[in-house]
py3Dmol code that shows the C-alpha trace and the ligand (Angstrom):
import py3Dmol

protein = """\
ATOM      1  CA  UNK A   1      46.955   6.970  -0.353  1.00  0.00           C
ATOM      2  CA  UNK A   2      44.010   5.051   1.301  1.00  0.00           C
ATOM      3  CA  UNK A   3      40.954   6.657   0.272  1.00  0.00           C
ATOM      4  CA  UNK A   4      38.136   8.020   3.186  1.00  0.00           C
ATOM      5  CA  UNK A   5      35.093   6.056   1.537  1.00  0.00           C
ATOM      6  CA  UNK A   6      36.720   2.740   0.706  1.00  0.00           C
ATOM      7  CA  UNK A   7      34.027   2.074  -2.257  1.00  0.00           C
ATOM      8  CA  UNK A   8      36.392   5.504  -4.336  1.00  0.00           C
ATOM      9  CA  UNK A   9      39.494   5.724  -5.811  1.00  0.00           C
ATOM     10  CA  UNK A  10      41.990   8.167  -4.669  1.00  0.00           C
ATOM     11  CA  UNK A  11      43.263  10.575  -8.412  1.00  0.00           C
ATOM     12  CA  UNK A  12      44.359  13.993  -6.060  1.00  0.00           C
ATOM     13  CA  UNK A  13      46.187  13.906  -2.750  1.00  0.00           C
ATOM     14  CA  UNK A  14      45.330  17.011  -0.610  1.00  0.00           C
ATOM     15  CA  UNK A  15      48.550  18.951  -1.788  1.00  0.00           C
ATOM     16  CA  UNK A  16      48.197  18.681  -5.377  1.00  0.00           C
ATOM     17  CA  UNK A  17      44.512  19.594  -5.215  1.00  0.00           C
ATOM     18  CA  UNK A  18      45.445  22.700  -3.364  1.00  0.00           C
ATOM     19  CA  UNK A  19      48.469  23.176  -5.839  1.00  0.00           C
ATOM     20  CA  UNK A  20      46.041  22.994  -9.068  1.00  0.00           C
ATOM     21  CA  UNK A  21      42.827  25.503  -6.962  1.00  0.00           C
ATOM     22  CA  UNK A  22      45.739  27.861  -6.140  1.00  0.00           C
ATOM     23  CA  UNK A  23      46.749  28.114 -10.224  1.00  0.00           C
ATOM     24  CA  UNK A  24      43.332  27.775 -11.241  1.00  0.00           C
ATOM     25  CA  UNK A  25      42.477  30.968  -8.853  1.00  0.00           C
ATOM     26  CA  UNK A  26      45.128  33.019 -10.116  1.00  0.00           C
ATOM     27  CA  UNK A  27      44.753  32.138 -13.928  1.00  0.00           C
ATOM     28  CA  UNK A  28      40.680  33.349 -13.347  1.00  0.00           C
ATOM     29  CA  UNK A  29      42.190  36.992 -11.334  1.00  0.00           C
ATOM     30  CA  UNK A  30      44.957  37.252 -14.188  1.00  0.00           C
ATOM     31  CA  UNK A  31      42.620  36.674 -16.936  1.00  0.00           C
ATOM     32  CA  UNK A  32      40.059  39.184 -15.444  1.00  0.00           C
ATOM     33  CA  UNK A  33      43.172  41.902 -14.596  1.00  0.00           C
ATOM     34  CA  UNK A  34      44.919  41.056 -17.872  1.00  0.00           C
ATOM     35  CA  UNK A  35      41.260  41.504 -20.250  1.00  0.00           C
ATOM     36  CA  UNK A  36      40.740  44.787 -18.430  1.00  0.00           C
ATOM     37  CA  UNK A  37      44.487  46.660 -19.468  1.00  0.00           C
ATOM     38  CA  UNK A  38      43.966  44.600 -22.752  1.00  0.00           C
ATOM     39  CA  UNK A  39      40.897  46.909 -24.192  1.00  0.00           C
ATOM     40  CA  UNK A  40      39.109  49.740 -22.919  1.00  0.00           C
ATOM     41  CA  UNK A  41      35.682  47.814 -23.876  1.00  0.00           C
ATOM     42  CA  UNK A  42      37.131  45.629 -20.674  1.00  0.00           C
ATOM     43  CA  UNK A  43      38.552  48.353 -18.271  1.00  0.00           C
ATOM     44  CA  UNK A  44      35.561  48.253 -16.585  1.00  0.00           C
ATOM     45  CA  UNK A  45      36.771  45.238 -14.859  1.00  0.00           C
ATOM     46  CA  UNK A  46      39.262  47.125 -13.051  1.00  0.00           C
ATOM     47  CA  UNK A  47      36.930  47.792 -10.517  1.00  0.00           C
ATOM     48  CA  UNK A  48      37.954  44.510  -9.563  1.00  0.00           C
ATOM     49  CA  UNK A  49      41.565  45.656  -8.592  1.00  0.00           C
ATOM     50  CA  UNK A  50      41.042  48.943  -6.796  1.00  0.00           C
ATOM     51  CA  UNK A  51      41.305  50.719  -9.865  1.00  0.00           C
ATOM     52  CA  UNK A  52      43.618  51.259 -12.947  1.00  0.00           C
ATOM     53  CA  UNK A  53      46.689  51.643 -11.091  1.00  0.00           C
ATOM     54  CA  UNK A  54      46.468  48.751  -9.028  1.00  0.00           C
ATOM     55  CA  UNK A  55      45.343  46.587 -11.965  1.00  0.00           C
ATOM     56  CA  UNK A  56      48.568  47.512 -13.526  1.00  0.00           C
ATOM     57  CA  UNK A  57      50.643  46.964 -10.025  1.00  0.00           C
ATOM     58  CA  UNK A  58      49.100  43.642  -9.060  1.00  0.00           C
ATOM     59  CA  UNK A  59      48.707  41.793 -12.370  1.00  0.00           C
ATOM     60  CA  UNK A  60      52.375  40.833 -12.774  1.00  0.00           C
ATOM     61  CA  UNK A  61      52.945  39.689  -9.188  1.00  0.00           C
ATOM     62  CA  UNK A  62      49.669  37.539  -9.484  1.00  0.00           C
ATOM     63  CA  UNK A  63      51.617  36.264 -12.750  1.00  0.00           C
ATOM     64  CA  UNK A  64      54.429  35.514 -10.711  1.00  0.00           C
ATOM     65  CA  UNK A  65      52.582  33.425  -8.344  1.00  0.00           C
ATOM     66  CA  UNK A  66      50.594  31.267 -11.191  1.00  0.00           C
ATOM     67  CA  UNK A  67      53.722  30.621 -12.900  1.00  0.00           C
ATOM     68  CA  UNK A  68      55.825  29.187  -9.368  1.00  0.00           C
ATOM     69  CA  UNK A  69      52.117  27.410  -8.885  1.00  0.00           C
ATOM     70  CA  UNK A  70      51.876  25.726 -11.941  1.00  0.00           C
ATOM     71  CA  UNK A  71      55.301  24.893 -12.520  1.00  0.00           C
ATOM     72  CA  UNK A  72      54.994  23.015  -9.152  1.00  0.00           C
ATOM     73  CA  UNK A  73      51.683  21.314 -10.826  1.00  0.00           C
ATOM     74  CA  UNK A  74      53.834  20.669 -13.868  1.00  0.00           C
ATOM     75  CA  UNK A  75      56.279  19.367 -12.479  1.00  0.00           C
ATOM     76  CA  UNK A  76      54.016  16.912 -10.543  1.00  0.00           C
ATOM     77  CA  UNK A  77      51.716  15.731 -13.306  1.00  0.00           C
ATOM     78  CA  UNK A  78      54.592  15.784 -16.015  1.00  0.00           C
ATOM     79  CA  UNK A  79      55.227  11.948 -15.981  1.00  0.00           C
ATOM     80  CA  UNK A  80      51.276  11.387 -16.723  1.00  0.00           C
ATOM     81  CA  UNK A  81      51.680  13.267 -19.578  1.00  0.00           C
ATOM     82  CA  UNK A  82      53.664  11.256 -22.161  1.00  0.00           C
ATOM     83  CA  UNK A  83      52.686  10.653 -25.331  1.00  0.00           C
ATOM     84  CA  UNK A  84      52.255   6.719 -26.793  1.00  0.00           C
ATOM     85  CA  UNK A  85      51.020   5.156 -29.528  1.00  0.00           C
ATOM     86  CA  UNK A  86      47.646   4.866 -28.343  1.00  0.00           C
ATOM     87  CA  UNK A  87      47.239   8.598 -27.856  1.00  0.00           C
ATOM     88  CA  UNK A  88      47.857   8.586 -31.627  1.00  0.00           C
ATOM     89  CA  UNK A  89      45.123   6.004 -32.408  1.00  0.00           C
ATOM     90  CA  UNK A  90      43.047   8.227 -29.537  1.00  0.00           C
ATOM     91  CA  UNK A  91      43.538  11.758 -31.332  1.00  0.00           C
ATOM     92  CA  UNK A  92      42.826   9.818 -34.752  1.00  0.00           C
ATOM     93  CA  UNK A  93      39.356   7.992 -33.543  1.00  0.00           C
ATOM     94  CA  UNK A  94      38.530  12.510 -31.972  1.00  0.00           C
ATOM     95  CA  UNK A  95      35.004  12.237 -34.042  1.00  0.00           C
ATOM     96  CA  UNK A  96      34.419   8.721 -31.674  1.00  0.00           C
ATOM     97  CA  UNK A  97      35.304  10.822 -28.572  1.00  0.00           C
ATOM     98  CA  UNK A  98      33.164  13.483 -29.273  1.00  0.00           C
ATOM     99  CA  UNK A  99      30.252  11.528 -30.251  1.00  0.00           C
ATOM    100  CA  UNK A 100      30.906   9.575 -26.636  1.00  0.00           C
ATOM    101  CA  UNK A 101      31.792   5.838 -28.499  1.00  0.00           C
ATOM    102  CA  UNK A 102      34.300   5.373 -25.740  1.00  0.00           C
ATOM    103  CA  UNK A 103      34.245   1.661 -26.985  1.00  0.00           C
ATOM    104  CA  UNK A 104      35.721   2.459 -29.771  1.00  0.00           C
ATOM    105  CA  UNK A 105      38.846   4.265 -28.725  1.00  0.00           C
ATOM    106  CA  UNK A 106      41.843   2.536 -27.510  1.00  0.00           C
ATOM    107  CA  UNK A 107      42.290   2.133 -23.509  1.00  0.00           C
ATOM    108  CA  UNK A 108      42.853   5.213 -22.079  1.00  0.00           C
ATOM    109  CA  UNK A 109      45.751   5.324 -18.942  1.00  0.00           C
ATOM    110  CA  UNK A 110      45.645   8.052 -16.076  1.00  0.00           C
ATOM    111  CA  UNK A 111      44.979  10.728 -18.818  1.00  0.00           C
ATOM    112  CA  UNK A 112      43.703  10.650 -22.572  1.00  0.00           C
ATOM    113  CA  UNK A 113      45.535  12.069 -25.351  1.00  0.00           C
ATOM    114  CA  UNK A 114      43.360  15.749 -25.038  1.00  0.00           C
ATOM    115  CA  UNK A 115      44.430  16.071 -21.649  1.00  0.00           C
ATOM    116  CA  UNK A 116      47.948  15.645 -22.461  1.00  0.00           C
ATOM    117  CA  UNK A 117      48.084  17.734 -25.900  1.00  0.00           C
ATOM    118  CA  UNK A 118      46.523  20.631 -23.567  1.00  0.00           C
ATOM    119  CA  UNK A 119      49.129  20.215 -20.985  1.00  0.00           C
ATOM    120  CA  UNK A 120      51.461  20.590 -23.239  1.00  0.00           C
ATOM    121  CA  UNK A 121      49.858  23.638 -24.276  1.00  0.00           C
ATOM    122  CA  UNK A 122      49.665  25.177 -21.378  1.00  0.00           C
ATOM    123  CA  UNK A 123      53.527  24.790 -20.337  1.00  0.00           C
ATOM    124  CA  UNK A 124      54.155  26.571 -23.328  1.00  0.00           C
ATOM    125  CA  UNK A 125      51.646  29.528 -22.925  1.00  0.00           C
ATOM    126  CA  UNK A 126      53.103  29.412 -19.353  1.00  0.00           C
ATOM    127  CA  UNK A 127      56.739  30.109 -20.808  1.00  0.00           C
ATOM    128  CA  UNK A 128      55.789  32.472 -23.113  1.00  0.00           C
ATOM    129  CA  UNK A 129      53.681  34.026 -20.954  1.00  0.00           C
ATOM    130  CA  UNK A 130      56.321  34.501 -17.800  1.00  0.00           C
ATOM    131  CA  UNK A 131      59.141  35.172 -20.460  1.00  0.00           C
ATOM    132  CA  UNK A 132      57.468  38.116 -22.486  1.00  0.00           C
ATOM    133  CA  UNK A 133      55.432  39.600 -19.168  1.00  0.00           C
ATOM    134  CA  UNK A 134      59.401  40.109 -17.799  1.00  0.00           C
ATOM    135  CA  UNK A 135      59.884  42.176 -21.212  1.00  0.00           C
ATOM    136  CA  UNK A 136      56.723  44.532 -20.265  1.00  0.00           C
ATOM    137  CA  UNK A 137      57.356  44.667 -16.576  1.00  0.00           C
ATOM    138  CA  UNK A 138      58.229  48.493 -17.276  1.00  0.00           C
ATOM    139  CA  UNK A 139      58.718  49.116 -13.905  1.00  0.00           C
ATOM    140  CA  UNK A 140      61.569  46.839 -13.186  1.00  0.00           C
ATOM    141  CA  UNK A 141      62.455  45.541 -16.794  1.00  0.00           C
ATOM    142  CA  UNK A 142      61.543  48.852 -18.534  1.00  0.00           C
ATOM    143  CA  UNK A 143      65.160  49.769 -19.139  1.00  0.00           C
ATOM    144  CA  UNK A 144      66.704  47.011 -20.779  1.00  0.00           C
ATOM    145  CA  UNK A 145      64.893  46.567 -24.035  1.00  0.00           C
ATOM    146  CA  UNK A 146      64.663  48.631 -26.534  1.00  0.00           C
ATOM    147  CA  UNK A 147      61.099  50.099 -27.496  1.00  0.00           C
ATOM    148  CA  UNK A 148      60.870  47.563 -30.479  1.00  0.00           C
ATOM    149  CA  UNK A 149      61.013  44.642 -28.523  1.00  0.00           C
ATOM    150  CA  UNK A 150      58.604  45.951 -25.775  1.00  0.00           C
ATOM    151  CA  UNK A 151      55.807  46.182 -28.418  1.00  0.00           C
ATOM    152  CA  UNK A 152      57.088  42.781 -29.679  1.00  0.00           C
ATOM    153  CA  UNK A 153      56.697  41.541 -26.727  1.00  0.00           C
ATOM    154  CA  UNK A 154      52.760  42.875 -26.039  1.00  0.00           C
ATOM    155  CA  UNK A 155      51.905  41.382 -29.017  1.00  0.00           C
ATOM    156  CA  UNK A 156      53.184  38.037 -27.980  1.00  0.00           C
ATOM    157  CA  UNK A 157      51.805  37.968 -24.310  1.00  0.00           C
ATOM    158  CA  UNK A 158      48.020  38.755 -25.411  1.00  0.00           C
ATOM    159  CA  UNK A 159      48.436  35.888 -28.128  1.00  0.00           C
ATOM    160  CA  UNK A 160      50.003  33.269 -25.189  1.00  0.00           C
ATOM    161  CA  UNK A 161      47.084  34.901 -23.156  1.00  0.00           C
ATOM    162  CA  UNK A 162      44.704  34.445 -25.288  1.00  0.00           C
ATOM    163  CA  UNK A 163      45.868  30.759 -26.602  1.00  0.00           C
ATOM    164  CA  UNK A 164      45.808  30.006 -22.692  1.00  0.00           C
ATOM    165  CA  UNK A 165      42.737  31.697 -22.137  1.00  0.00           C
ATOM    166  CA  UNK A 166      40.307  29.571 -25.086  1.00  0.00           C
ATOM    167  CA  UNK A 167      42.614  26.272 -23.535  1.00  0.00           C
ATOM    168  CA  UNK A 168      41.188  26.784 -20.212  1.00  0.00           C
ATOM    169  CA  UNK A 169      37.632  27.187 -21.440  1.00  0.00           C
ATOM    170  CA  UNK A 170      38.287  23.993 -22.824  1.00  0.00           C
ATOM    171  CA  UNK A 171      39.463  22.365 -19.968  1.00  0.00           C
ATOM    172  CA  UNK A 172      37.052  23.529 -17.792  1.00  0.00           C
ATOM    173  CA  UNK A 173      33.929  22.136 -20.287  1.00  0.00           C
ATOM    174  CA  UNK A 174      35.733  18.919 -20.479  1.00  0.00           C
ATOM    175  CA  UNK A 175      35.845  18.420 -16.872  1.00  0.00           C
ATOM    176  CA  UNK A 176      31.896  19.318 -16.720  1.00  0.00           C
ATOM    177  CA  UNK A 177      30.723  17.631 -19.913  1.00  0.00           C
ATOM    178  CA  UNK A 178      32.933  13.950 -18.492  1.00  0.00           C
ATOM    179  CA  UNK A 179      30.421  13.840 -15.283  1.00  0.00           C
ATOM    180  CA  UNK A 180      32.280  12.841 -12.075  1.00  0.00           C
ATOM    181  CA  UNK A 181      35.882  14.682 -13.005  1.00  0.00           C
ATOM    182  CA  UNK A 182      35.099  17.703 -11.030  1.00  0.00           C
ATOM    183  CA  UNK A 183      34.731  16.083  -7.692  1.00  0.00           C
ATOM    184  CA  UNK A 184      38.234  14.648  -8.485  1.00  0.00           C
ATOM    185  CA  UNK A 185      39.760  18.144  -7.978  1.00  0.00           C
ATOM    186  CA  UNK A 186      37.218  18.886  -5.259  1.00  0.00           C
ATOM    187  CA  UNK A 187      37.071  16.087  -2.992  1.00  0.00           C
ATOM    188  CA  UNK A 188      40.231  13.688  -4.921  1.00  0.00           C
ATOM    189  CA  UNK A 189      38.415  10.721  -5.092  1.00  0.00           C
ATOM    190  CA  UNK A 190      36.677   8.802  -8.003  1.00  0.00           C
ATOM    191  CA  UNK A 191      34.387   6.230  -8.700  1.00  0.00           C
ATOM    192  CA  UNK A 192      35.378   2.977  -9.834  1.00  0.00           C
ATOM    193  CA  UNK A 193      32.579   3.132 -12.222  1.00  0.00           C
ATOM    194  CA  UNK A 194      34.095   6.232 -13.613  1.00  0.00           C
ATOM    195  CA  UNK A 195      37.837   5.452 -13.210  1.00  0.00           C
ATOM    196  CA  UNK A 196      37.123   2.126 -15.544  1.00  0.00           C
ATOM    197  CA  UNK A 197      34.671   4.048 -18.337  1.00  0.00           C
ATOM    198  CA  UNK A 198      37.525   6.689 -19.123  1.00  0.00           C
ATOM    199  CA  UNK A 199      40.678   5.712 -17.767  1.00  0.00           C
ATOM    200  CA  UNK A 200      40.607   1.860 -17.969  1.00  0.00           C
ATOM    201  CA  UNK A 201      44.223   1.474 -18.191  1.00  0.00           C
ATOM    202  CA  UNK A 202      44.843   3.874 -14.855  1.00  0.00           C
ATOM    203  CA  UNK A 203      41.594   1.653 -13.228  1.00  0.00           C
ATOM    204  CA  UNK A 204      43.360  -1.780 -13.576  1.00  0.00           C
ATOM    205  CA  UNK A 205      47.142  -0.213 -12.162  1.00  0.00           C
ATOM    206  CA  UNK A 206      44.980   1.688  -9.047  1.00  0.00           C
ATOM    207  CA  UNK A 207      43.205  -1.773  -7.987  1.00  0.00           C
ATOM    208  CA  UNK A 208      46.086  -3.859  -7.739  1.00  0.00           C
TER     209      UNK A 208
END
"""
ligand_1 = """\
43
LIG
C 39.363 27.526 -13.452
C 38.747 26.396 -13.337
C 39.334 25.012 -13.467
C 38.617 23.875 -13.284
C 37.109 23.781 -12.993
C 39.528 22.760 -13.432
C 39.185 21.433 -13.285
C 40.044 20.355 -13.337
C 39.686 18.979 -13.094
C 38.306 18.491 -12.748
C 40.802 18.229 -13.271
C 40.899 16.701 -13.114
C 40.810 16.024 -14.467
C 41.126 14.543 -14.362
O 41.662 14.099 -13.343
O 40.882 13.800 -15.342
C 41.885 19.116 -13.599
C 43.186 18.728 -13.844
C 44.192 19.573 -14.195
N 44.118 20.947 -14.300
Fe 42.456 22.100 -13.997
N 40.768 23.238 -13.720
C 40.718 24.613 -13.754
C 41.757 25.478 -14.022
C 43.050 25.083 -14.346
C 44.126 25.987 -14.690
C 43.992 27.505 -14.779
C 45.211 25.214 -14.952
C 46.599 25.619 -15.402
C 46.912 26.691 -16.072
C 44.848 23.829 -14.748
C 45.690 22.749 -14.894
C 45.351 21.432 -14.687
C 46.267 20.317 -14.849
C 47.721 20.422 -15.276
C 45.534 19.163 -14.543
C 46.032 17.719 -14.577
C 45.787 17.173 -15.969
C 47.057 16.854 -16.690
O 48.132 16.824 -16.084
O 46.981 16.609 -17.942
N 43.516 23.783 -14.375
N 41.396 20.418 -13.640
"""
view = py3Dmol.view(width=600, height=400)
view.addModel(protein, "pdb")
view.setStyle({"model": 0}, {"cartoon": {"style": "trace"}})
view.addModel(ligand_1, "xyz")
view.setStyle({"model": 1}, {"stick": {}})
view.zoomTo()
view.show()
């Protein structure tokens, strides 16, 4: 895809950035729904929802419609997210990255090794997530497990939740602490000047 301003570098099409704003509007609703049926500290935040009841009612379908969402994002962005050698030497050389000695880190493709450790993550928390929330869906599910595996099961989907939850925090600081990502889930586009700093490998294969 050609970008508008000729001097940028196309990262999002249209339909992916819509794909990813659509996941990343449900994960803030589900988070907000899930905190406030998680502790009465929180329930406050059912005010939100129309109340208790429809806290309750709409947090699963809004689960629902993450989980479709980002396995369509997943399944998009899954080929970026491989693992080599250099995401080894990358995840060994962390204190470098922190300390911003991006000269001393090995060449980074279309995403470094943190993005693709927390992708990772995030399928998983996704899984969990869909596969225990069916288990506590009382109203539809409630029937076929036994009591045991119900509680099981709420114990499981507030750790996914909250494992998902401290991820996300994580992933939105990165993309405001490494200035320029943001605009290339708001607008798609990059600058060259940014593309070659942190993803020199991705820079050279875009310009071709
Ligand atoms: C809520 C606020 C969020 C913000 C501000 C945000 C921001 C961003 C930005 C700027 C990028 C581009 C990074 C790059 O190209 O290097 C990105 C990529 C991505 N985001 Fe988000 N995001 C948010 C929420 C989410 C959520 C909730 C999910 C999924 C549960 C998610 C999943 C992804 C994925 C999968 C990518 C592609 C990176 C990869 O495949 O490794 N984002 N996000």
């Amino acid at each position: 895809m050609k970008p508008d301003d000729p001097n940028q570098i196309v990262r999002y099409t249209p339909n992916e950035r819509t794909n990813h704003w659509i996941t990343a509007i449900t994960f803030v609703l589900l988070a907000l729904s899930g905190l406030a049926l998680f502790h009465p500290s929180m329930f406050w935040l059912t005010g939100l929802f129309g109340g208790g009841q429809w806290t309750r009612i709409l947090h699963p379908y809004i689960g629902v419609v993450m989980f479709v969402s980002f396995l369509l994002l997943a399944v998009r962005f899954w080929r970026h997210n491989y693992l080599d050698r250099d995401d080894v030497q990358w995840l060994k050389h962390i204190g470098d990255v922190l300390a911003k000695r991006e000269d001393e880190l090995p060449e980074v493709g279309r995403y470094n090794a943190g993005q693709k450790v927390l992708f990772f993550v995030m399928v998983a928390c996704l899984i969990v997530l869909l596969a225990s929330g069916v288990v506590i869906w009382r109203v539809y599910f409630g029937g076929m497990f036994s009591l045991g595996v119900i509680r099981f099961a709420s114990v499981v989907h507030a750790f996914a939740a909250f494992v998902l939850i401290v991820g996300i925090i994580v992933h939105i600081y990165a993309a405001i602490w490494v200035k320029g990502s943001v605009r290339a889930m708001t607008r798609g586009t990059v600058s060259p000047g940014w593309a070659r700093k942190h993803h020199a490998k991705w820079f050279r294969e875009s310009v071709k």
